[in-house]
N, C-alpha and C positions, 0 to 999 in steps of 0.2 A: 206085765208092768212090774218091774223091778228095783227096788229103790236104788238107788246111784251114791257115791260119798266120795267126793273129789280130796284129794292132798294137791295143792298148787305148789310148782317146784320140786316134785320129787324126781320124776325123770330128769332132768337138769343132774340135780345134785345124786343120782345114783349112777349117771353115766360119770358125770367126774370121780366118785370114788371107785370106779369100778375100772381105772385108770390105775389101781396101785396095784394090781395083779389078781389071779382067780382066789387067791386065799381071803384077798378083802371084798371078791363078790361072795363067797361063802359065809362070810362074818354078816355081810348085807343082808345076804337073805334069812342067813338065823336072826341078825334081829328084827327084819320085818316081819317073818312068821309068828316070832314068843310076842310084838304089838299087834299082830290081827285076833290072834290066840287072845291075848290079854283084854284088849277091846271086847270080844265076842264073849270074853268070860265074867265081866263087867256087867255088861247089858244084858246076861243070863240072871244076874246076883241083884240086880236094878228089877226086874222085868215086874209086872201084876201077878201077884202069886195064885195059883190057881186057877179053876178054870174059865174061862169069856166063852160066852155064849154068841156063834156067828149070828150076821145079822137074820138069815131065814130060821131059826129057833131050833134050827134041827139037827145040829153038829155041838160041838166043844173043843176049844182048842187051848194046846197049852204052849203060852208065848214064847216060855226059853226051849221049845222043842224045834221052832221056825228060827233060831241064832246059829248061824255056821259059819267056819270060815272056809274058802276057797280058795286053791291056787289058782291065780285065772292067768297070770305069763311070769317068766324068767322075773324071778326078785320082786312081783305082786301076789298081791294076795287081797281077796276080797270078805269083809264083813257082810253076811247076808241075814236078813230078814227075810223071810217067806212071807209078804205082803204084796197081792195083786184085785183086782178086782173080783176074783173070785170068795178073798180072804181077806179081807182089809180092815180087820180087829187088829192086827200088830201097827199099823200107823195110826189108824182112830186111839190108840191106847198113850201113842209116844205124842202124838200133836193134840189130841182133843176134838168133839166136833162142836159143831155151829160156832152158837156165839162165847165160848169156852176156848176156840182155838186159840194156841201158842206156841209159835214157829220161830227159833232164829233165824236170820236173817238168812246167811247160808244154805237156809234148808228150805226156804220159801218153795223154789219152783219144785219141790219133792213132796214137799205137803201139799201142792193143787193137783200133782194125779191124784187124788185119793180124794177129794171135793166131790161131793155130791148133791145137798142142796141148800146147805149152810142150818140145818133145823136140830143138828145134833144136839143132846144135851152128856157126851161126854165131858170129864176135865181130863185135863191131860195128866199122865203120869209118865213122864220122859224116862222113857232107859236106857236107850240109844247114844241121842245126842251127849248126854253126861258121860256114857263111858268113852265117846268118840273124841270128847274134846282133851279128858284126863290121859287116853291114850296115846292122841297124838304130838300133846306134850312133852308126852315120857319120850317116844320113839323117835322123834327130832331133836331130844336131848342125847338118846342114846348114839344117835349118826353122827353129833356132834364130838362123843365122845372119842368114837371110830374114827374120824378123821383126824383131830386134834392126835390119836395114839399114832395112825399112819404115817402122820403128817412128820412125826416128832421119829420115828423109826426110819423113813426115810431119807434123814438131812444127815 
């Protein structure tokens, strides 16, 4: 079980900019690499410092060790958390459990893999979601940018 983090629109808007030749797919993919890079560098710099004790007593884990990013295809790239049911202190840590839980909206069906019997007394301490949203800010500004330069280069 793998946490998931959708961008709605981006295939759309990277097949159009990827319409202005392989120099502006190269620009595309440095700057969605330095936004997964920066994302995952964020949620490292966010993260509970120190160590969480897994839920069987008998491990320790440290959160910004489970932050990676991934090429997963051509001009993607994925922000990973190492949180599954085996390990599931990195989402107990970003959402909270039982009656403590705090999910936006967005992230609802991502926070119910990880439900177990609602009796947690974690609080949440988000480091994900903040650097997700700070990031993808940035990096929809940045394509904005890239277009706007191509747009203006090629007329």
């Amino acid at each position: 079980m793998q946490p998931k983090i959708k961008i709605t629109g981006q295939k759309e808007l990277l097949r159009a900019l990827s319409k202005f030749g392989e120099e502006a797919e190269k620009r595309i993919d440095q700057i969605t690499n330095i936004a997964a890079v920066e994302i995952a560098q964020d949620a490292k710099d966010r993260a509970p410092r120190g160590k969480e004790t897994n839920p069987d007593g008998n491990a320790t884990i440290n959160i910004t060790q489970l932050i990676n990013v991934e090429h997963t295809s051509h001009l993607f790239y994925t922000v990973k958390v190492q949180a599954d049911e085996d390990n599931p202190i990195p989402a107990y840590l970003e959402f909270g459990t039982g009656a403590f839980v705090k999910v936006a909206p967005e992230w609802k069906d991502m926070a119910w893999e990880f439900y177990k019997n609602g009796e947690g007394r974690l609080h949440p301490q988000p480091y994900l979601y903040p650097a997700y949203t700070r990031g993808k800010a940035q990096y929809e500004n940045d394509l904005k940018q890239l277009l706007d330069q191509l747009t203006k280069n090629a007329l």
